[in-house]
Each structure stands twice: as structure tokens, then as C-alpha cells.
N, C-alpha and C positions, 0 to 999 in steps of 0.2 A: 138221661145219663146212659152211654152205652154199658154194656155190660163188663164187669172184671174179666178179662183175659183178653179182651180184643186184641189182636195181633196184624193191623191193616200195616200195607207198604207201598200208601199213595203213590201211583205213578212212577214206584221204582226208584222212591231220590235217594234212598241211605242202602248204605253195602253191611245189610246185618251181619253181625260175628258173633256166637255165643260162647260164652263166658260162664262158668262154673259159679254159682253163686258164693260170696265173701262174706266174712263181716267187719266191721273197724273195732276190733277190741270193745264187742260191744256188749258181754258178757248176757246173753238174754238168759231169762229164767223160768218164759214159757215153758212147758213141757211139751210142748208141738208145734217148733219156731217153724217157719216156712224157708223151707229149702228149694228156690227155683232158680233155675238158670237163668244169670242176666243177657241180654239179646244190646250188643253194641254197635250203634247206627251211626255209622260214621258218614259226616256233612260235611263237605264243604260252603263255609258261609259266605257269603258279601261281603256281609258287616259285622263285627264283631262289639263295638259299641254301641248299648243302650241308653236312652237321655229320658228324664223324667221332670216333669216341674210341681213333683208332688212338696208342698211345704211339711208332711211329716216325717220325713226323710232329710238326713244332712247331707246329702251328695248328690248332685246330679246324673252321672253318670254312671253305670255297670257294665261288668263283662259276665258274661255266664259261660264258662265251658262248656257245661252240660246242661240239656235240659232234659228234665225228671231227672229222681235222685234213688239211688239205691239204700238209704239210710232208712225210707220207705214208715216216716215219721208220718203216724195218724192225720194229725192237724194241717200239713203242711200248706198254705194259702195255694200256692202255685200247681197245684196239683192238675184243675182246671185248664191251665196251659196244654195240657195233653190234650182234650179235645179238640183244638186245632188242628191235630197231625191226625183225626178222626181215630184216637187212642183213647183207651180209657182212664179215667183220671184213677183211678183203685190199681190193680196189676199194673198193667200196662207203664202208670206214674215210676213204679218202683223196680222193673224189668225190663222195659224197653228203653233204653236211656240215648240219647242221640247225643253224637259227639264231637265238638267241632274239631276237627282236625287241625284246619291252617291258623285256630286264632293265633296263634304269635306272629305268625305273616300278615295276615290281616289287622292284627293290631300296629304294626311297622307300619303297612302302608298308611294308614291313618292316621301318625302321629309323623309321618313325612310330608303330611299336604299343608300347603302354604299357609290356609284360611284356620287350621285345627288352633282350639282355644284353650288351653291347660288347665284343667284342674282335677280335683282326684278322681281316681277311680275305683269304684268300690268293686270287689270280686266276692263271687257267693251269695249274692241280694237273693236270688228266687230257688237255686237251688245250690248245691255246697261245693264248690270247687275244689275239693277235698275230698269227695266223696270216695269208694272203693276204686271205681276206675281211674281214679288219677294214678293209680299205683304203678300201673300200664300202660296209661299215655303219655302222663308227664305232662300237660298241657296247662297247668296252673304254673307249673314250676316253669316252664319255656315262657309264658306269659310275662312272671318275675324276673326274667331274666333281661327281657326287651324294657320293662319298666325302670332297671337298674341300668341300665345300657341308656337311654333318653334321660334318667335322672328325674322322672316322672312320678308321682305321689301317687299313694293306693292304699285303700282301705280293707281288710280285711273283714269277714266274717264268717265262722266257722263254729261248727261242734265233732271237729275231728281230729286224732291224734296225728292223722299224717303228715299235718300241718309242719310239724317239731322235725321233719325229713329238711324242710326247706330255711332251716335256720340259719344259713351259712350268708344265706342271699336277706332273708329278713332285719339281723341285725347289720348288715351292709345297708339295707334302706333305712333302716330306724337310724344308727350313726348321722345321715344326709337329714334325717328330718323330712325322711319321704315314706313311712309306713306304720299306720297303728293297727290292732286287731282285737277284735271283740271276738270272745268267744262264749258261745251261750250255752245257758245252764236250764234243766229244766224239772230235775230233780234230783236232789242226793240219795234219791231209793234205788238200788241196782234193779229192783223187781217193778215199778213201774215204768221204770225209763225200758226195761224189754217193752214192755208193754206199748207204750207212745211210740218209742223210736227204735224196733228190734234190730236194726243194723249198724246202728252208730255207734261212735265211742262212749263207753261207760261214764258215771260222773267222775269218780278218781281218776279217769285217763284226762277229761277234760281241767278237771283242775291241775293238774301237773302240767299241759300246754300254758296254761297261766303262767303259773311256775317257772318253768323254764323261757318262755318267753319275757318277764319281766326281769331273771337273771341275763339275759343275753340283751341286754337294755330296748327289748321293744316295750314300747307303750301297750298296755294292754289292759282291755276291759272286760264285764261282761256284759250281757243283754238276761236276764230272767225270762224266758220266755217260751211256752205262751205261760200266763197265768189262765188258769181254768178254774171255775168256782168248785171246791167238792173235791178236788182230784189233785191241784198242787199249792193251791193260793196257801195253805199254812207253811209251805215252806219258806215262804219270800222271803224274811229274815234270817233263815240259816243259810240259804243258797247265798245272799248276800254277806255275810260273814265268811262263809267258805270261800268264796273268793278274794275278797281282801287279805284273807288272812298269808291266801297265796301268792298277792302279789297285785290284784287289781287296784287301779285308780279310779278308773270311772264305769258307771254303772246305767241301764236303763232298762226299762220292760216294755213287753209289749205284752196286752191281754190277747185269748184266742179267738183267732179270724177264721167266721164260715162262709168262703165265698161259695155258691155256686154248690158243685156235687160235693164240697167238704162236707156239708153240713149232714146228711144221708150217710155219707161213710165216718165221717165220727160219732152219729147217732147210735149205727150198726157197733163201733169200738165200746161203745157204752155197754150195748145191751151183754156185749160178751161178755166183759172184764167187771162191769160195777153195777149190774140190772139194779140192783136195790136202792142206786140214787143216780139212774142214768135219768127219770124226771125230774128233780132237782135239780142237778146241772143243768140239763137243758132250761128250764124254767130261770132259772137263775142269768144264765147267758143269754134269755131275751131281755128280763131285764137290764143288764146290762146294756141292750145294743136296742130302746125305743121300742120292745116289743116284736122283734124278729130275731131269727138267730145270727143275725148279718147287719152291719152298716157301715158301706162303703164312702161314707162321707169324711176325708179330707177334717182334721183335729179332732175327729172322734173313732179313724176307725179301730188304734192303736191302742185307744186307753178304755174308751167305751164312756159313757155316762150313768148319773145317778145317783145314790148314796154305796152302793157298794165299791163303784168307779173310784167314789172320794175314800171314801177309806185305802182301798188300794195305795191311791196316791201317795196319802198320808202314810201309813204302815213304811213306804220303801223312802221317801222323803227324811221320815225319819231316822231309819236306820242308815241310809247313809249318812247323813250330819254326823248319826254317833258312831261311825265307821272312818270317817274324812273321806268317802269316795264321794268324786266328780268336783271337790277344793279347789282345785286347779285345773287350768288345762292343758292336758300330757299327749294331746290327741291333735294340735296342729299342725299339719302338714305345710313343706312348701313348695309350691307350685316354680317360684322363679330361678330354679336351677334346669332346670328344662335345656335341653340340648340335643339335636340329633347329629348324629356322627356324621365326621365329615366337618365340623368345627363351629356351626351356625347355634346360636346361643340366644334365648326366648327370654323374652321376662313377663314379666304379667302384663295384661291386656288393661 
């Protein structure tokens, strides 16, 4: 794993700008938050759509504006992505943030070619399209705009308040039947959520995106996520009730994922914040996952296995029955209004 701070600029491809470091209403309660300046590497991309044939995932498709995320959330899977750019998955994930400039031109062209096949697109999959920089690029919001303009379906996901900026365009897609958004939850403690995710928005800010998102008639869900043994799994039934009660329909989790250098830098999160059952958890999360801290295997990386896997299940299965989330489904999109300007009108394939 390279080290925290790497700062490479392979072959010259991104035009760094630094940027004063932010936070999203994220009320931390460290006493020694990390104040570093974010460094914004602006790319021009190819391609702006992602395609996956993973069966634990409901969508095919992603956009990422950004990749690395200044939210700068312990756990985060994608973190690993950074070593590509011979970055560090630690600082670097969470300050060097690279940024697509043209995706809404890039997303145009793509959804002008003859052969392109409709269906949703999810936005925020690996890292948060909402993150602080959208503040200043606007590149989520340009994004929504080209979707609303094609009449093109898109999935949200998010733990940011910024979200609530683009409500003008959101309930204009929800109306067509062309956007739902989950937003995730991952603890109602303001002092471990600094902890986990020091730059994001608070849990009151995130439940008020609910909030206001189900008043403004978008569909809208949460994701619980990650569950950690030791550190948030007794919340799972308030965090699910806290959202219901503001507004969610549908509901899901996901347990915590250590690919690669997550698993070392969550370990290191441990020893800071909870040494006295950072072996516990660990211990716990092999269980979980066959006896490693990790398993990448397709219907199990999500929920994990075991008896503690099942209870899990159980625990949240339940409480939504006694909550009505996930009753119905408020989350269908439709793909067959599809049109690109200029008057040519798609239906489903």
C-alpha cells in the first residue's frame, strides 16, 4: 500500500487546483478534525458511463463525477480505485479528488448514438456525486439536467445535504417516473458519524433530505450502511425507524466491505477511536466473511454469512414488516419515454 500523502501526477494528465478544505454540514466532534487542502484534478473523460453485470446491484449502469471522495468515510470500498492513479487509497482517497469536467457532454454524446440501450443510471455508486466539490463544479447538477432533457431514468445515491440544491430538477424527474434516491444512513450518533465519515453531512441533515425529498414527491429510500459489528449494528432499528418516520418507503443494507488497503486503514480507525474492541470487531467481521476480513464473492459480499449474517437479516426483515418499508414498489422507473432532441422518440428495446 503506498504511503498516506502520496501526491503523484502521472504523466501530467489532471490540471491540479487547490481548494481550501470544506465540510457538508458535517458537524464533527473530533477534537483534532483534519483540516487539509483539497487538490482538484480536472479530466477530461472518454467515457463517462460505467456498465456492471454484478447480480447484487439493481442497475446496470453508473456515472461517477468524481473519483475519490472528500467525505473522506473510513470504510469507504472504493478507496482502492486510487491506486490506479499510483495514489494513495488513505489521504490521497480523500484530497486528491479528480474531476470530470465534460461528463454532461460526454453523457450527450452517448445517449445520441444509434446502437445506446436505455435503462437507468445510477449516479454516486463508488463515490458521492454530491460530495463538497459539486458545490463548485455543478457537475451532478449539469448531469440532471441532460437526463431531464433525454427524459432518461436515474437512480440516486447519496449521504449529502447538497442534494436538497437540486430539487427543482429532482421532483421534475420523479413527476415523469424517471428518478428515485436512497439515501444512507449510518448512524444517528453525531459523534461517531465524525468519527467514520468526518466530512459529511450529519445524521439530522440526512434525514431532512428524506424529508424533504418525499415532500417534493420523490421516491425515496434508505440504504443502512455499512453495518459493523461492535461499532453500529444496535442501531439498525432506530436508524430504520428514523427514516420511515421521515418519509422512507424502501429500505436496504449493506454489511462493511474490506477490499484491499481498506482493511489496514480501518484497522488503524480502530485502534484510534475504540482500541478496547478494535479485536472484537475485527474477529467478528472475519466471521462474518469465511474467515478473512474480506469476500468478494457475488451474494455474499453485501450481507456476509453465518449466524450473525442471519440475524442481521432477520433484525432489519423485521423491522421493516413492522414499519411497512419496501410494501410496495415506489422505486420503478421508466425507461420508455426516452428521447433525444431533435424529436426521435425510443421505447424499450
Amino acid at each position: 500500500m503506498r504511503a498516506r500523502g502520496t501526491h503523484d501526477n502521472i504523466g501530467h494528465r489532471f490540471e491540479p487546483i487547490r481548494i481550501e478544505a470544506t465540510d457538508d454540514n458535517h458537524w464533527h466532534q473530533d477534537p483534532e478534525p483534519d483540516r487539509i487542502a483539497t487538490e482538484a484534478r480536472e479530466l477530461r473523460a472518454r467515457e463517462i458511463i460505467s456498465t456492471n453485470d454484478s447480480p447484487d446491484v439493481p442497475f446496470r449502469q453508473s456515472i461517477n463525477p468524481y473519483q475519490g471522495c472528500e467525505h473522506g468515510c473510513i470504510y469507504c470500498f472504493a478507496r482502492p480505485s486510487h491506486a490506479w492513479q499510483e495514489l494513495s487509497p488513505g489521504l490521497d482517497f480523500e484530497t486528491r479528488i479528480t474531476v470530470k469536467t465534460n461528463a454532461a457532454e460526454r453523457l450527450r454524446a452517448t445517449l445520441d448514438r444509434p446502437g445506446y440501450r436505455v435503462e437507468p443510471i445510477a449516479l454516486g455508486v463508488n463515490t458521492d456525486a454530491y460530495q463538497p466539490l459539486e458545490k463548485r463544479y455543478r457537475i451532478t447538477r449539469e448531469i440532471l439536467q441532460v437526463l431531464l432533457e433525454y427524459r432518461h431514468p436515474v437512480f440516486i445515491i447519496t449521504k449529502s445535504a447538497l442534494i436538497l440544491r437540486d430539487l427543482d430538477l429532482l421532483s421534475e424527474l420523479a413527476r415523469r417516473r424517471l428518478c428515485s434516491v436512497r439515501v444512507s444512513l449510518t448512524s444517528l450518533d453525531t459523534r461517531l458519524k465524525g468519527q467514520l465519515e468526518p466530512r459529511a453531512s450529519g445524521p439530522a441533515a440526512r434525514l431532512k433530505i428524506i424529508r424533504e425529498l418525499a415532500a417534493a414527491g420523490v421516491p425515496v429510500g434508505t440504504i443502512i450502511a455499512p453495518v459493523i459489528p461492535f461499532i453500529n449494528d444496535h442501531e439498525l432499528e432506530d436508524m430504520l425507524c428514523a427514516a420511515a418516520a421521515h418519509g422512507a418507503r424502501q429500505a436496504s443494507w449493506i454489511l462493511l466491505r474490506l477490499p484491499y488497503e481498506v482493511a489496514p486503514l480501518f484497522r488503524d480507525w480502530l485502534e484510534r477511536y475504540y482500541p478496547d474492541r478494535a479485536d472484537h470487531v475485527m474477529n467478528r467481521v472475519r466471521d462474518l466473511r469465511g474467515g478473512k476480513a474480506n469476500d468478494s464473492r457475488w451474494g455474499k459480499r453485501m450481507t456476509g454469512e453465518g449466524p450473525l449474517a442471519d440475524l442481521y437479516r432477520q433484525r432489519f426483515r423485521r423491522q421493516c414488516r413492522a414499519l411497512g418499508l419496501n410494501s410496495e414498489d415506489t422505486e420503478s422507473l421508466d425507461s420508455g419515454q426516452f428521447r433525444r432532441p431533435g424529436g426521435e422518440q425510443m421505447g424499450l428495446f
